[in-house]
LUMDOTI-368950 format. One line per 8 residues: number of its first residue (from 0); their letters; for each residue x, y, z of N, C-alpha, C. Coordinates in pm, 1 decimal, decimal comma. Atoms other than C-alpha are relative to their C-alpha. Layout:
<rs>
NUM) A) X/Y/Z/X/Y/Z/X/Y/Z | ...
</rs>
This chain:
<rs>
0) XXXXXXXX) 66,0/83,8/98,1/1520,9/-1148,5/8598,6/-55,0/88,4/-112,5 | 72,9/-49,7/105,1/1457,5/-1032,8/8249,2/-122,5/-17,4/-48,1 | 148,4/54,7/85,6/1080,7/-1037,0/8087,0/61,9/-20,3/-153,8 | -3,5/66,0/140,8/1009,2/-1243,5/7829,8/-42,7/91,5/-131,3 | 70,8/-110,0/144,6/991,5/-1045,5/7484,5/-140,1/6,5/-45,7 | 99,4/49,4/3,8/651,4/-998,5/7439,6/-56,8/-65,7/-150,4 | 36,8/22,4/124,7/651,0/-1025,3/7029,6/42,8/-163,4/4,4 | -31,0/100,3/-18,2/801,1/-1324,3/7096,8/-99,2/-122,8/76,9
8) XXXXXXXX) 102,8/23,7/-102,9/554,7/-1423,7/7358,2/-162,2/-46,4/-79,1 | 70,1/-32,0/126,1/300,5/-1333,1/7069,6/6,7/-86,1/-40,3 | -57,8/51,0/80,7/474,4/-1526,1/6834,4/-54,5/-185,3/31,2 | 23,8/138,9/-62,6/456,8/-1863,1/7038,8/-138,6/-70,5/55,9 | 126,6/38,0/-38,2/100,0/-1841,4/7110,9/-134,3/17,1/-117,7 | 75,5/20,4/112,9/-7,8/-1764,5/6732,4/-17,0/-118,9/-80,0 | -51,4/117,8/99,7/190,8/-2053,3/6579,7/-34,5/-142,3/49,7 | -24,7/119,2/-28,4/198,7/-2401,4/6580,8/130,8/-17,6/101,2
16) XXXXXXXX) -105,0/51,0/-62,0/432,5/-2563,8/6859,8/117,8/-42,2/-40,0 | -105,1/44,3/77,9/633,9/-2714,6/6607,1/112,1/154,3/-40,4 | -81,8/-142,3/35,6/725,7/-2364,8/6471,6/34,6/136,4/65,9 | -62,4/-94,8/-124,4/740,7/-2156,2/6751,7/149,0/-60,3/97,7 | -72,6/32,4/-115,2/946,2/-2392,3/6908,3/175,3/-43,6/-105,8 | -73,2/8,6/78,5/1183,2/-2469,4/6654,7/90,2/113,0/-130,3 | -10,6/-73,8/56,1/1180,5/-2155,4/6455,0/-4,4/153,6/30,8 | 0,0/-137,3/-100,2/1279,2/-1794,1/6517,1/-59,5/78,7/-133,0
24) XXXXXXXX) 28,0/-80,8/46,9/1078,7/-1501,4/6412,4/108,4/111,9/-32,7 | -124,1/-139,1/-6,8/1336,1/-1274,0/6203,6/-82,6/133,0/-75,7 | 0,4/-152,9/21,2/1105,7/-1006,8/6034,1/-173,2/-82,4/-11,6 | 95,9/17,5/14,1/748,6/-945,7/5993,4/-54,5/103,2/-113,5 | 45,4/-137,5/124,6/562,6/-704,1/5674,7/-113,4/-53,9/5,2 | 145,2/23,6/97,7/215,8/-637,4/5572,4/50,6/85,9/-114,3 | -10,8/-88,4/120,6/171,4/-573,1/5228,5/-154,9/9,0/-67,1 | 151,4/-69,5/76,7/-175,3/-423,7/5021,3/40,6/-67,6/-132,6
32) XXXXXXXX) 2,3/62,7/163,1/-254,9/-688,9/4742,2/-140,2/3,7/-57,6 | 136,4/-38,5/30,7/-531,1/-620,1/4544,4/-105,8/46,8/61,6 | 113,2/-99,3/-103,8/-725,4/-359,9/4777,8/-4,2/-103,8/130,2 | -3,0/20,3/-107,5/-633,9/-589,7/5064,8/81,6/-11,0/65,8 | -96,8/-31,1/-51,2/-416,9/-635,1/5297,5/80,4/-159,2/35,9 | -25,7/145,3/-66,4/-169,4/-966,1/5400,8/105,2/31,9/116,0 | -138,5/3,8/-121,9/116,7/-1068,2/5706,8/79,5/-71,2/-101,6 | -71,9/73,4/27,5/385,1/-1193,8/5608,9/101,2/-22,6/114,0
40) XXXXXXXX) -136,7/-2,4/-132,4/616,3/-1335,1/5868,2/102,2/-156,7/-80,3 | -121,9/78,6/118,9/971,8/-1472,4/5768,2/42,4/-91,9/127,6 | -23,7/95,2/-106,4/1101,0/-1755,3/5981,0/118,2/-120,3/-9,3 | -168,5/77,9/4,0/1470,0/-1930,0/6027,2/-9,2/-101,2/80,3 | 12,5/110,0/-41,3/1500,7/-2273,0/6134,7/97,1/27,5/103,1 | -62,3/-24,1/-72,6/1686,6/-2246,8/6466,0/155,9/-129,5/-50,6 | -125,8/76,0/-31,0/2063,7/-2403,4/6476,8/0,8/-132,9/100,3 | 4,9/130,7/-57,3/1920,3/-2759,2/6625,3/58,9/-118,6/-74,7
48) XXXXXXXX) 3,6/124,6/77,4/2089,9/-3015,5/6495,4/-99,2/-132,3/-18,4 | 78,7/96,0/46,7/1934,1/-3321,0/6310,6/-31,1/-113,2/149,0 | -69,6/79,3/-81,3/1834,1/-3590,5/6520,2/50,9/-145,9/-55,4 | -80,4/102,6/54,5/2033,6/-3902,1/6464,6/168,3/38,4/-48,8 | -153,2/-45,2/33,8/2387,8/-3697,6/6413,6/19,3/40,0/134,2 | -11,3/-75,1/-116,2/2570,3/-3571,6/6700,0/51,1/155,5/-87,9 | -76,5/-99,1/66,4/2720,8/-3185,7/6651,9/139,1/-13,2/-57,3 | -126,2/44,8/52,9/3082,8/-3318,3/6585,2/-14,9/-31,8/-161,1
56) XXXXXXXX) 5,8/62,7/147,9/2954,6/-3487,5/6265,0/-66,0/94,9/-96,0 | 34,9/-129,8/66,4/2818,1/-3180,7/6124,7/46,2/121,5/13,3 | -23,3/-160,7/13,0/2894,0/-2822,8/5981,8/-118,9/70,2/-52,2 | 140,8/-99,5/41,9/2622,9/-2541,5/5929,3/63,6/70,6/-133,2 | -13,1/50,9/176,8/2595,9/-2604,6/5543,9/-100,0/159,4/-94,8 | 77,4/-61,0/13,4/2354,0/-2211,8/5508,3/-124,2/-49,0/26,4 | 125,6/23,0/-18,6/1996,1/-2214,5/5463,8/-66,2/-42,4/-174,1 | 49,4/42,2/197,0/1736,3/-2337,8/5142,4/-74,5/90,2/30,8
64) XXXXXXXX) 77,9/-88,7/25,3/1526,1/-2089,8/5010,4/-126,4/-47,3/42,3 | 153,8/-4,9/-101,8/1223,2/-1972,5/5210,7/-122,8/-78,5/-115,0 | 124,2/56,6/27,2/887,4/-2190,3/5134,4/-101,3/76,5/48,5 | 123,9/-35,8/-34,0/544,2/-2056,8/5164,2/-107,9/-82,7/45,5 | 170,6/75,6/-39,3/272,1/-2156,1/5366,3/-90,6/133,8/68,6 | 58,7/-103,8/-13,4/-28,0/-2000,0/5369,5/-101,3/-59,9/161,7 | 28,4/32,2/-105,0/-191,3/-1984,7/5760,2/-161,7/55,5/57,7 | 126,9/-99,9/-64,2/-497,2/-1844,1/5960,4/-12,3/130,7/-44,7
72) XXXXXXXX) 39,6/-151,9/-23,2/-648,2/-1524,9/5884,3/82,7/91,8/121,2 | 48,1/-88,2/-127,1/-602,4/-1276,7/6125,9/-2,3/161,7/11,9 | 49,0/-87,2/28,9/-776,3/-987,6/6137,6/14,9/21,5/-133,8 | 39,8/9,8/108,0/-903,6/-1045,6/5815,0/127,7/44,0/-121,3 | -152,3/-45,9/85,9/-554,5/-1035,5/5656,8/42,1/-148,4/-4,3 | -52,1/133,4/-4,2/-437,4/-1351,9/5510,4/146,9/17,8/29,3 | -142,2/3,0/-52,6/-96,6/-1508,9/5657,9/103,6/-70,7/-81,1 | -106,7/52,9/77,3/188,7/-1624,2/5465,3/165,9/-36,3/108,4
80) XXXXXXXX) -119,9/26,3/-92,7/470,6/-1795,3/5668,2/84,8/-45,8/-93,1 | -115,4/56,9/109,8/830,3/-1816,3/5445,2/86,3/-24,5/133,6 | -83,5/96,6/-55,6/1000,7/-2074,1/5616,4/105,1/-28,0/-33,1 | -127,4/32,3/79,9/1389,4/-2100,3/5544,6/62,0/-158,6/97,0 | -73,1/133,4/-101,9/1559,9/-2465,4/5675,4/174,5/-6,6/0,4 | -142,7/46,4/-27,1/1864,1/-2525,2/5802,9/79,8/-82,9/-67,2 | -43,3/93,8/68,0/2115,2/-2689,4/5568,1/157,5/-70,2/141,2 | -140,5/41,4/-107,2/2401,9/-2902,9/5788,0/121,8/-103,3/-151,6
88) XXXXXXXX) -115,4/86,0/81,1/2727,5/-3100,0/5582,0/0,3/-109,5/130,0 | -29,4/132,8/-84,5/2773,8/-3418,2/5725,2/170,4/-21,6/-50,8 | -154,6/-32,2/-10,2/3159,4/-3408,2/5751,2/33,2/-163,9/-17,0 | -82,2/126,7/74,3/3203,6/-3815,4/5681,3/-22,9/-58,0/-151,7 | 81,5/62,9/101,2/2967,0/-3853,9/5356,6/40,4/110,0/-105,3 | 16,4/-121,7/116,8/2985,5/-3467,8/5191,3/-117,3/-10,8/3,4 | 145,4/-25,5/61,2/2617,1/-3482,2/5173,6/-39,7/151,6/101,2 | 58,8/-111,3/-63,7/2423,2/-3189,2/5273,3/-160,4/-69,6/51,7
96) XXXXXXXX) 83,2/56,5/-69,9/2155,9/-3291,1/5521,6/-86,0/98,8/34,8 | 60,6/-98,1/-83,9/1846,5/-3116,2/5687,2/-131,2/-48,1/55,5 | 124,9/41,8/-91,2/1558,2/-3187,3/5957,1/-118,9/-31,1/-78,6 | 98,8/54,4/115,5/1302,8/-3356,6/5771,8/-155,3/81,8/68,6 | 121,4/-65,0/-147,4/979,9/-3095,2/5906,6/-177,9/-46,4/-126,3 | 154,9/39,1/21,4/579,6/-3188,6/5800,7/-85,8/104,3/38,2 | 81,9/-97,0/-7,6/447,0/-2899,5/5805,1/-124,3/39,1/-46,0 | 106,7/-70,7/125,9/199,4/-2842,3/5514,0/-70,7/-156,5/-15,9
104) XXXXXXXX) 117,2/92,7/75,1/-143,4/-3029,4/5411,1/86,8/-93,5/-123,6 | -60,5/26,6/143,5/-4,7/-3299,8/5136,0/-130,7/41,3/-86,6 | 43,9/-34,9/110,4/-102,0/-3155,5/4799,4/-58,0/160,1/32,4 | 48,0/-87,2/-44,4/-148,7/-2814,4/4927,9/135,4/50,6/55,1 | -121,0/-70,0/-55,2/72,4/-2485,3/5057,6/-85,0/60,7/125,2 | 38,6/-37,8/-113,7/-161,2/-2496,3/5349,3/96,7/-22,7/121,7 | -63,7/80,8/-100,7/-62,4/-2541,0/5699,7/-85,4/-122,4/50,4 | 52,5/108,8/13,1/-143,4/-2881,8/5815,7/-198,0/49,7/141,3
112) XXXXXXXX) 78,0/-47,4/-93,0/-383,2/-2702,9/6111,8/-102,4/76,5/-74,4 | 143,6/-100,3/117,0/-575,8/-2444,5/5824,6/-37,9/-91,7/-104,4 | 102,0/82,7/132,9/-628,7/-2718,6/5572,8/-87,3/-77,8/67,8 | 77,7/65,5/-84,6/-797,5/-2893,6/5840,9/-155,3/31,7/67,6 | 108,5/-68,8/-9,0/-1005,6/-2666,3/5903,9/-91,8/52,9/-117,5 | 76,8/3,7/100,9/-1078,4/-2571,9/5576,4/-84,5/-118,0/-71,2 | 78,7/142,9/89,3/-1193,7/-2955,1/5467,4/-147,6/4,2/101,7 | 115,9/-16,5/-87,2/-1431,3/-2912,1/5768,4/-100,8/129,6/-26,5
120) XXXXXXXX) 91,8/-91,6/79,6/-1607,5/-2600,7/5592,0/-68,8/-54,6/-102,2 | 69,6/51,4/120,6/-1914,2/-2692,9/5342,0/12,1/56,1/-130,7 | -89,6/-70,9/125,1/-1801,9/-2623,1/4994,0/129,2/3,5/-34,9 | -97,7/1,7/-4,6/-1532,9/-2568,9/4816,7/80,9/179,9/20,2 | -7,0/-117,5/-31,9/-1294,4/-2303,2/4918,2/170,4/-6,4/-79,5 | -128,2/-26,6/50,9/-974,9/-2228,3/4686,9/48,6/122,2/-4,7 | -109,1/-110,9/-25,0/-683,0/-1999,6/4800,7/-108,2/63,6/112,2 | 71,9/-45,4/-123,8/-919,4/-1938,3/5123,5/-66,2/136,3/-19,8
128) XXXX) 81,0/-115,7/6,2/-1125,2/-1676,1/4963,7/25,4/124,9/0,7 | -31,2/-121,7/-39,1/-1161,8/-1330,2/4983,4/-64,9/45,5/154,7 | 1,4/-59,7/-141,7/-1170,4/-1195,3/5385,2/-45,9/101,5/-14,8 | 77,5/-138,6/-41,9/-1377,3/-894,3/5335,5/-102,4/18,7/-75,2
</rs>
C-alpha cells in the first residue's frame, strides 16, 4: 500500500471541498510584493465530465484562462488561487461547454468562505488589508 502524498494531503485539508475535490494542485510560488510576501497556488480542473452529458458526447475542448481568487491568509501571506476550467466540445451541437463552478462571493474575487468571513468583521475591509 502506497501513502498518500502528503502535499496533497495538505492541499485537501487547506481548501474548500469543492476544490480539493475537483481540482488538482499543479504548481505552487510565493512571490515578495511590496515588502511582503503572497502564495500563489495554480489549480486545473480535473478531467470530470459535465453532469448531464455522458463521455461519448464529449471531447476535451483545452482549458480557459486561469481566474483569480483571492483566499485565507496564511501565515500572514495573502493567497491567490488561479483556477483554470475545463473546456469539453459537445460533439452533436459544436458548442464548447464547461462545469458551471460557484466559487467566488458575487461582486467580489473573494472566495465564497473569506468573503464570509470578511462581512462578519466590523468595518470596512478592502483587498483584505495589509497582514503585518
Amino acid at each position: 500500500m502506497q501513502a498518500e502524498n502528503p502535499y496533497v494531503k495538505l492541499f485537501q485539508l487547506i481548501l474548500p471541498l469543492d476544490i480539493a475535490s475537483f481540482f488538482d494542485l499543479v504548481d505552487v510560488m510565493e512571490k515578495e510584493v511590496a515588502d511582503r510576501y503572497e502564495v500563489h497556488l495554480y489549480l486545473d480542473e480535473k478531467p470530470i465530465v459535465p453532469a448531464g452529458y455522458k463521455s461519448t458526447d464529449l471531447s476535451p475542448n483545452g482549458s480557459s484562462e486561469a481566474g483569480s481568487i483571492q483566499y485565507f491568509p496564511i501565515r500572514d501571506r495573502r493567497v491567490h488561487l488561479h483556477v483554470r476550467r475545463r473546456r469539453w466540445l459537445d460533439k452533436s451541437t459544436g458548442k464548447s461547454v464547461s462545469k458551471d463552478w460557484d466559487l467566488v462571493a458575487r461582486g467580489s474575487r473573494y472566495s465564497k468562505e473569506f468573503a464570509a468571513f470578511l462581512k462578519g468583521l466590523p468595518g470596512e475591509i478592502p483587498d483584505y488589508g495589509p497582514l503585518s
